[in-house]
C-alpha positions in Angstrom: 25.4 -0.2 5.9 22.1 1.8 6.4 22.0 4.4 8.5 19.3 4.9 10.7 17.9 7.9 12.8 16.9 7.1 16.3 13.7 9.1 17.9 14.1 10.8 20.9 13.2 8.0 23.5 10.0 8.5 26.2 10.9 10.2 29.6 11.6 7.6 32.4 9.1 8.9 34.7 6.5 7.9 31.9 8.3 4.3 31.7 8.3 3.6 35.3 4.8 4.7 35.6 3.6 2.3 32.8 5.2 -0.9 34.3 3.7 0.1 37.5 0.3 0.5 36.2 0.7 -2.6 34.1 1.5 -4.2 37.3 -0.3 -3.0 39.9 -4.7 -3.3 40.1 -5.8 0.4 41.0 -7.7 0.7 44.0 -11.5 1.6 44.4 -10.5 4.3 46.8 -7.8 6.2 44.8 -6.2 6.4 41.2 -2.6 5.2 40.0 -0.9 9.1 38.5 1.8 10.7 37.4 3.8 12.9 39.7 1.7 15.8 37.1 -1.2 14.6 38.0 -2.0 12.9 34.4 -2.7 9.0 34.5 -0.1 6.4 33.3 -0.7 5.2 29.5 1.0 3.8 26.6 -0.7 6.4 24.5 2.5 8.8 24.1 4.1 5.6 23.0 1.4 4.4 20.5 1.7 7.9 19.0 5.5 8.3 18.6 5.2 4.7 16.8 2.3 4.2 14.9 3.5 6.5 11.7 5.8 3.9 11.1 3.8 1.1 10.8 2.0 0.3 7.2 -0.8 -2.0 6.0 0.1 -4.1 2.9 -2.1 -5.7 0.4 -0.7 -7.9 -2.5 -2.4 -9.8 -5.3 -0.9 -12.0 -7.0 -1.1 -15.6 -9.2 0.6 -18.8 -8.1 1.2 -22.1 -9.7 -1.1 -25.1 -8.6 0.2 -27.9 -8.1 -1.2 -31.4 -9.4 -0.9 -35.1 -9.7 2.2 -35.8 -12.2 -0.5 -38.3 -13.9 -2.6 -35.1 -14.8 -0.1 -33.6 -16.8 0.6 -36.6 -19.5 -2.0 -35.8 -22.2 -2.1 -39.9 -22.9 -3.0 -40.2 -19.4 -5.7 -37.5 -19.7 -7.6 -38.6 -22.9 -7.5 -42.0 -21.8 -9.5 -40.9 -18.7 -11.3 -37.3 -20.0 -9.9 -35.6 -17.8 -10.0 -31.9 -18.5 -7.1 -29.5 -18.8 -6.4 -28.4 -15.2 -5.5 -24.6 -14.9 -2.5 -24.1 -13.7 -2.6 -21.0 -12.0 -5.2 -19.1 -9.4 -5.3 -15.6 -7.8 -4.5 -14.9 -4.4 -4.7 -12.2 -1.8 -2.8 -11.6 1.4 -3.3 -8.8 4.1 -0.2 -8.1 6.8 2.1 -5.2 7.9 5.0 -3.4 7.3 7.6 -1.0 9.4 9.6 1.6 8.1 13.0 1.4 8.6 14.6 4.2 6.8 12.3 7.3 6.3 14.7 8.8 3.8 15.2 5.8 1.5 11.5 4.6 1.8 12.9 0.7 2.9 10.0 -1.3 4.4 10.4 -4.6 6.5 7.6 -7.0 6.9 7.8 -10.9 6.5 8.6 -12.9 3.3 5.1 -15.0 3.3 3.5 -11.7 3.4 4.3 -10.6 0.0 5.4 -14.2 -1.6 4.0 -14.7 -5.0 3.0 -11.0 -5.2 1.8 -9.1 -8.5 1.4 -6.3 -6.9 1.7 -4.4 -3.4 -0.1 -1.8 -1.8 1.0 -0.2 1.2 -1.4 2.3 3.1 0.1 4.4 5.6 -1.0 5.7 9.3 -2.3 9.3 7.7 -4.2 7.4 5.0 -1.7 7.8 2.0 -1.9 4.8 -0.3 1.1 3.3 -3.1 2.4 0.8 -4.5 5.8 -0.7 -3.3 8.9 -2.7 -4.9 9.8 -5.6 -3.9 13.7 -4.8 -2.8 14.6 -8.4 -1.9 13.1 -11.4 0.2 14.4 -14.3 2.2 12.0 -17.0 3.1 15.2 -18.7 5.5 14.3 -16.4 8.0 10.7 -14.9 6.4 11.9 -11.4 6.1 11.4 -9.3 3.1 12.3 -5.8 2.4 9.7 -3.1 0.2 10.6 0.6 -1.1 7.8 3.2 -1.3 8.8 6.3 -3.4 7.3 9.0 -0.6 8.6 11.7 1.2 8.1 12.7 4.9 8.1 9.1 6.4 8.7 8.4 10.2 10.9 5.0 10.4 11.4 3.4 13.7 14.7 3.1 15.2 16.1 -0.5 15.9 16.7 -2.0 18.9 19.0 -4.6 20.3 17.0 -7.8 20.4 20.6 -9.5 22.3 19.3 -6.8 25.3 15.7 -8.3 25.8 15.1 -10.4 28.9 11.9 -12.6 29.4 9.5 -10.3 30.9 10.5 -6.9 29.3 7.6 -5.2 28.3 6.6 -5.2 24.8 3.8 -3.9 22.1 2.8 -5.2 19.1 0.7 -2.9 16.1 -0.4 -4.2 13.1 -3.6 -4.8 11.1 -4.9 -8.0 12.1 -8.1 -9.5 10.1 -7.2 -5.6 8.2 -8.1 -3.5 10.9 -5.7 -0.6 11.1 -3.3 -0.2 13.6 -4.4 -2.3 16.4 -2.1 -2.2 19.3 -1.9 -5.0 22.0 0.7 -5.7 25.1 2.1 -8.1 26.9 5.6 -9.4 27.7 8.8 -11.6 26.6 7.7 -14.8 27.4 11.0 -16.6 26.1 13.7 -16.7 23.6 16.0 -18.6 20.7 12.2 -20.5 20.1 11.5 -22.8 17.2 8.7 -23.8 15.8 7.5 -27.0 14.7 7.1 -27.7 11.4 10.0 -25.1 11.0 7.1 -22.5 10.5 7.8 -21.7 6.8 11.4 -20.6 8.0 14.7 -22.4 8.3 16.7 -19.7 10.5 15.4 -19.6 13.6 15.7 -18.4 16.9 12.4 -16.7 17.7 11.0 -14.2 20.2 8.0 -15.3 22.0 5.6 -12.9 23.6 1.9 -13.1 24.7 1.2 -9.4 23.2 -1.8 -11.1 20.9 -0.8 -11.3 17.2 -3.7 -12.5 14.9 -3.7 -13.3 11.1 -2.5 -10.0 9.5 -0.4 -8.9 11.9 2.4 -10.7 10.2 5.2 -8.2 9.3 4.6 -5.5 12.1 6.5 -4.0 15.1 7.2 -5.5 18.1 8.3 -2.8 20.3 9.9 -1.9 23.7 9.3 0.8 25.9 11.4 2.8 24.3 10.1 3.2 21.3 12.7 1.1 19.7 11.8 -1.4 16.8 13.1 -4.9 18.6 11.3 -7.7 16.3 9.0 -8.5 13.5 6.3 -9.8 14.1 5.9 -13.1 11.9 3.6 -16.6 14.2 1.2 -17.6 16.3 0.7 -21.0 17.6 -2.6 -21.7 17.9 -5.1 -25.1 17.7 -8.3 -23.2 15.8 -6.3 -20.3 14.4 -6.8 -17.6 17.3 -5.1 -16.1 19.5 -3.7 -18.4 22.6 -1.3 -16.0 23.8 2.0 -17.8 22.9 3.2 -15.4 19.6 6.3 -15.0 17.5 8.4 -12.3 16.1 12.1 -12.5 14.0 14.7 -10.8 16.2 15.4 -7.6 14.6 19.3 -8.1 15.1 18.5 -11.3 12.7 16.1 -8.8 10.8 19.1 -6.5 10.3 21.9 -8.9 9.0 19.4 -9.8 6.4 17.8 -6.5 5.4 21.6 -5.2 5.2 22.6 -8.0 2.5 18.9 -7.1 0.6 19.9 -3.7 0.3 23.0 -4.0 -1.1 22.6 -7.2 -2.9 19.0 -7.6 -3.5 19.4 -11.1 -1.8 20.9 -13.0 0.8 24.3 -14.2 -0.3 24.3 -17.3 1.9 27.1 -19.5 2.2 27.1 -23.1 3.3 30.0 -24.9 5.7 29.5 -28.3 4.6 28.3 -30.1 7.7 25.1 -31.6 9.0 24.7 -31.5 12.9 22.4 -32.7 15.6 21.5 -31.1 19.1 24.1 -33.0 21.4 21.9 -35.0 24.4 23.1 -35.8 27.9 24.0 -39.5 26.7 25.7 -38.4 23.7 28.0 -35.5 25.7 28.4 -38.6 28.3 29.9 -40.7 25.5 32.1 -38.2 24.0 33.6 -37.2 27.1 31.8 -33.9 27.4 31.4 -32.2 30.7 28.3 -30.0 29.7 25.5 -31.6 26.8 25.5 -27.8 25.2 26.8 -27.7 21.3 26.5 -29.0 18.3 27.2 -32.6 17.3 29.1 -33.3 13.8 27.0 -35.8 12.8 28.4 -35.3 8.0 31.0 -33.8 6.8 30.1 -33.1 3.1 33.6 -34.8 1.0 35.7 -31.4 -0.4 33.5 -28.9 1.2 34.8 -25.9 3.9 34.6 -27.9 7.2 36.5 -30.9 5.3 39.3 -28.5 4.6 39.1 -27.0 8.1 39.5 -30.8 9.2 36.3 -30.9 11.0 35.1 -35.0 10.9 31.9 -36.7 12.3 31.7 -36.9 16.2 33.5 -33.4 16.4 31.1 -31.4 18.7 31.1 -27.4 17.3 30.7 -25.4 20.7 31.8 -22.1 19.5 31.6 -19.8 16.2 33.4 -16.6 15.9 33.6 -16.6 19.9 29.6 -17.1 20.5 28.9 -20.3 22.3 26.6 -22.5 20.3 24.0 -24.1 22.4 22.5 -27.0 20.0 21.8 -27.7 16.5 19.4 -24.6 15.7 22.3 -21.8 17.6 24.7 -23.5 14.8 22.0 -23.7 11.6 21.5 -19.5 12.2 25.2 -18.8 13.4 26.5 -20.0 9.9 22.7 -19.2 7.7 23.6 -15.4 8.6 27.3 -15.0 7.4 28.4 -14.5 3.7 30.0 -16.3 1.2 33.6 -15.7 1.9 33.4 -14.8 4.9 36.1 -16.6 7.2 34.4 -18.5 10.7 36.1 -19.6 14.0 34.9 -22.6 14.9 35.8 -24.1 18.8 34.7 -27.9 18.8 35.3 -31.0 20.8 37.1 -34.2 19.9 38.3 -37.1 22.0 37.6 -34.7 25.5 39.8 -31.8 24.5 38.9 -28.8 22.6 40.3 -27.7 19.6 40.2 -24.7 17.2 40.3 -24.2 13.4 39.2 -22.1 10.9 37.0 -22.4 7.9 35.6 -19.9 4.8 32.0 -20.1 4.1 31.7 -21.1 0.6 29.0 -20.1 -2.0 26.5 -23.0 -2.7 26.2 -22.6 -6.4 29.8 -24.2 -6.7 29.2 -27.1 -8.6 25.0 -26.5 -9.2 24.5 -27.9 -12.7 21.5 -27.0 -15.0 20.0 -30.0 -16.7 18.4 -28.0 -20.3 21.7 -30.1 -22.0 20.7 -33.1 -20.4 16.9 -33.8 -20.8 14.6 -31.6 -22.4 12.0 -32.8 -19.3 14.0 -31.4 -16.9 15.0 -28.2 -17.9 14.8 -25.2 -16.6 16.1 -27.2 -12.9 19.3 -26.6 -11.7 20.8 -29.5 -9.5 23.6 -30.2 -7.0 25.4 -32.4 -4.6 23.0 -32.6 -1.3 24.2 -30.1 1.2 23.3 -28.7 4.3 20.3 -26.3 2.8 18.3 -29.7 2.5 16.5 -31.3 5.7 17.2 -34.1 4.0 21.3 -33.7 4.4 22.4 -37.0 6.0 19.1 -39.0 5.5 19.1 -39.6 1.7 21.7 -40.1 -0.6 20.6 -38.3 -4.1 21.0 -35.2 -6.1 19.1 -31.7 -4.6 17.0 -30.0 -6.5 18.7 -26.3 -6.1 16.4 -24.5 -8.2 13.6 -24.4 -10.9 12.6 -21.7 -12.8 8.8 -21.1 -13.0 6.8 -22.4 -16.0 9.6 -24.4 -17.3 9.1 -28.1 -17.8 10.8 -28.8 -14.5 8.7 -27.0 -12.6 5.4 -29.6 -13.8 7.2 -32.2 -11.2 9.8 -31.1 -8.9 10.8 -28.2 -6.7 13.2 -26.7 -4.9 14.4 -28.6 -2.5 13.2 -31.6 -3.8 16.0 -35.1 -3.6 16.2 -37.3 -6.5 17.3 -40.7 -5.4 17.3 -43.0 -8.3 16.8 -42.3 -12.1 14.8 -45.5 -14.1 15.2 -47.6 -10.9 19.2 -46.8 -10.8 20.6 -45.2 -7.2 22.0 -42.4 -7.7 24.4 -40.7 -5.1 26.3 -38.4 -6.8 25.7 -35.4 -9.5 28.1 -38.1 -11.9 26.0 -40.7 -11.5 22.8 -38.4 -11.8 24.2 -37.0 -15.6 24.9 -40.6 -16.5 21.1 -41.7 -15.8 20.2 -38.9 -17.6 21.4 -37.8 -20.6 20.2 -39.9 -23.4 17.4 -42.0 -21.8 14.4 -41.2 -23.8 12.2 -41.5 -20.8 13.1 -41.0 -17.2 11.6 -42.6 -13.8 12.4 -40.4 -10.8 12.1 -41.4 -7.5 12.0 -37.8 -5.6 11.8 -37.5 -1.7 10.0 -34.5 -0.9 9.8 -33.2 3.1 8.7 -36.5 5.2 7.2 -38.1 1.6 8.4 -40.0 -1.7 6.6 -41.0 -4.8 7.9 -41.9 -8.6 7.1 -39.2 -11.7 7.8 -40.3 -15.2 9.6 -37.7 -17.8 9.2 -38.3 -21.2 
């Protein structure tokens, strides 16, 4: 576990005096001070804090992607079409926070430094460097960096479980690149989601109106006591400024993750084996459930942890490891933040009475298969029974694309994530049925879901 070295918090007198000022107008006739005479401000604050917070700025190349058509040269001489390039430059601006001064360990989000070359981090007294990348998780967007410098400040981190809608808060960052800009506001809600997912699949989301703007992405949200309580990582917006309505990753959330970076340089993630829905008032009406709060058993993946544990569809999971589990999401992060092996009490409902049983989270790449043996198309993709890291988990019946390995042949038509459903206009709804399509067909004709989409490729 990292250890972590808490500043000396702000005097209460200061504190009071700043909500007081934050909520009451001053008068023409007199000023709002200090029992000292000095007035109220969040400067003290903005000082103790702002060492801590970095400006990154990553180049980098990524692959683009292209009609399938484009990349058979029959296709393209027939036509004259030109070779298409197949990679670009990009840039990104965001933020950083120092976590541990000693060890130089950075947090800021995953999209921040995704497809990076190379990362520059400038700090508050003007120092500039490059940083490592440590490890990143886009499931919950968080990323953690090392600079090699001595005589850091790091923030120490709160307890985002503490925070109640309309604690104070403060944002700093570098939005649009300019440095530390600072901005308040307050908790304006909890455990949000965004639509669309928002690039992340863990979520349970702090929402404050402290304005966050395009390259504040990966700074401090902050309490009044100088403590480090989320990263700052969304906006929702309809033209792309500020509305008020921001988001930031809970830095208990942040924590778990960085933890498993550090001493894995990943996220060792485990899957259950189930796919479940939020449970409505009718549905909690029809299975005999007093209270529509939990999580409704709606797959149990054949052989997988929650088989064993005897959990079956209809079961409604309202408890793990003795936290109550509101809906659908509340399970999705409860299980997305354990490890593999790690052992999980689950408390779920079945015919109106509650029962209790006991499941270990199982690593994912049990039973992934690489295809270089079976098709000299495809290799270079690694593929798997459909599981509960798909959206697509109870929908579709196919084979998941687990992982692809960049510039391989593979990666010219699928990605990760990807579900093949039939191979040369065969179902397929199993990995045994996939490797029979496959190996030895001279040409292949994938049908591949992708997100809300489909469409056909052909392999030769």
């Amino acid at each position: 576990m990292l250890t972590l070295t808490r500043a000396t918090p702000l005097p209460r007198v200061m504190a009071m005096a700043t909500l007081l000022l934050l909520a009451m107008p001053a008068k023409a006739e007199g000023q709002i001070v200090n029992p000292d005479g000095s007035v109220p401000s969040l400067a003290p604050l903005v000082e103790q804090v702002s060492p801590a917070v970095v400006n990154i700025a990553t180049s980098g190349t990524v692959e683009t992607q292209s009609n399938p058509l484009l990349n058979d040269p029959f296709f393209r001489r027939f036509f004259d079409v030109p070779e298409q390039p197949r990679q670009r430059q990009v840039q990104s601006l965001g933020s950083g926070v120092v976590v541990d001064a000693d060890a130089g360990y950075i947090l800021t989000n995953h999209h921040v430094i995704a497809n990076a070359d190379q990362i520059q981090i400038t700090f508050d007294d003007g120092r500039e460097m490059d940083a490592e990348i440590v490890g990143s998780d886009p499931e919950t967007d968080i990323a953690v960096l090392r600079a090699d410098a001595e005589g850091l400040s790091a923030l120490p981190l709160g307890n985002s479980d503490e925070l109640r809608v309309g604690d104070y808060t403060m944002a700093i960052g570098n939005p649009f690149g300019l440095e530390h800009t600072v901005t308040t506001g307050v908790v304006s809600g909890l455990e949000r989601t965004l639509p669309g997912n928002g690039g992340a699949r863990l979520q349970s989301f702090i929402q404050t109106d402290a304005s966050i703007n395009p390259g504040n992405s990966g700074g401090a949200l902050i309490n009044l006591r100088g403590e480090l309580v989320g990263i700052n990582t969304a906006i929702l917006s309809r033209g792309g400024g500020n509305i008020g309505i921001g988001f930031a990753v809970p830095v208990n959330m942040a924590r778990q993750v960085m933890d498993q970076i550090i001493e894995y340089g990943e996220v060792q993630r485990g899957v259950l084996g189930v796919r479940v829905q939020d449970l409505t008032p009718e549905m909690a009406e029809a299975f005999d459930i007093e209270r529509p709060n939990g999580a409704l058993v709606a797959q149990v993946t054949p052989n997988s942890p929650a088989a064993e544990a005897g959990l079956e569809a209809g079961d409604v999971i309202v408890e793990v490891n003795g936290t109550p589990v509101s809906d659908a999401n509340a399970m999705a992060n409860a299980i997305g933040l354990l490890r593999i092996g790690d052992e999980v009490n689950l408390v779920y409902v079945r015919d109106g009475g509650k029962r209790t049983t006991t499941a270990t989270v199982a690593d994912p790449a049990t039973g992934q298969v690489r295809a270089d043996a079976m098709h000299s198309g495809l290799a270079g993709a690694t593929f798997s029974e459909v599981d509960e890291r798909s959206p697509l988990f109870g929908e579709v019946r196919g084979v998941l694309v687990a992982e692809v390995q960049p510039g391989s042949p593979a990666s010219d038509y699928l990605r990760p994530g990807d579900v093949i459903t039939s191979v040369n206009r065969q179902d397929v709804r199993s990995m045994a049925a996939f490797r029979e399509r496959v190996e030895g067909a001279d040409q292949l004709l994938l049908n591949v879901r992708r997100g809300g989409g489909a469409f056909f490729v052909v392999i030769r």
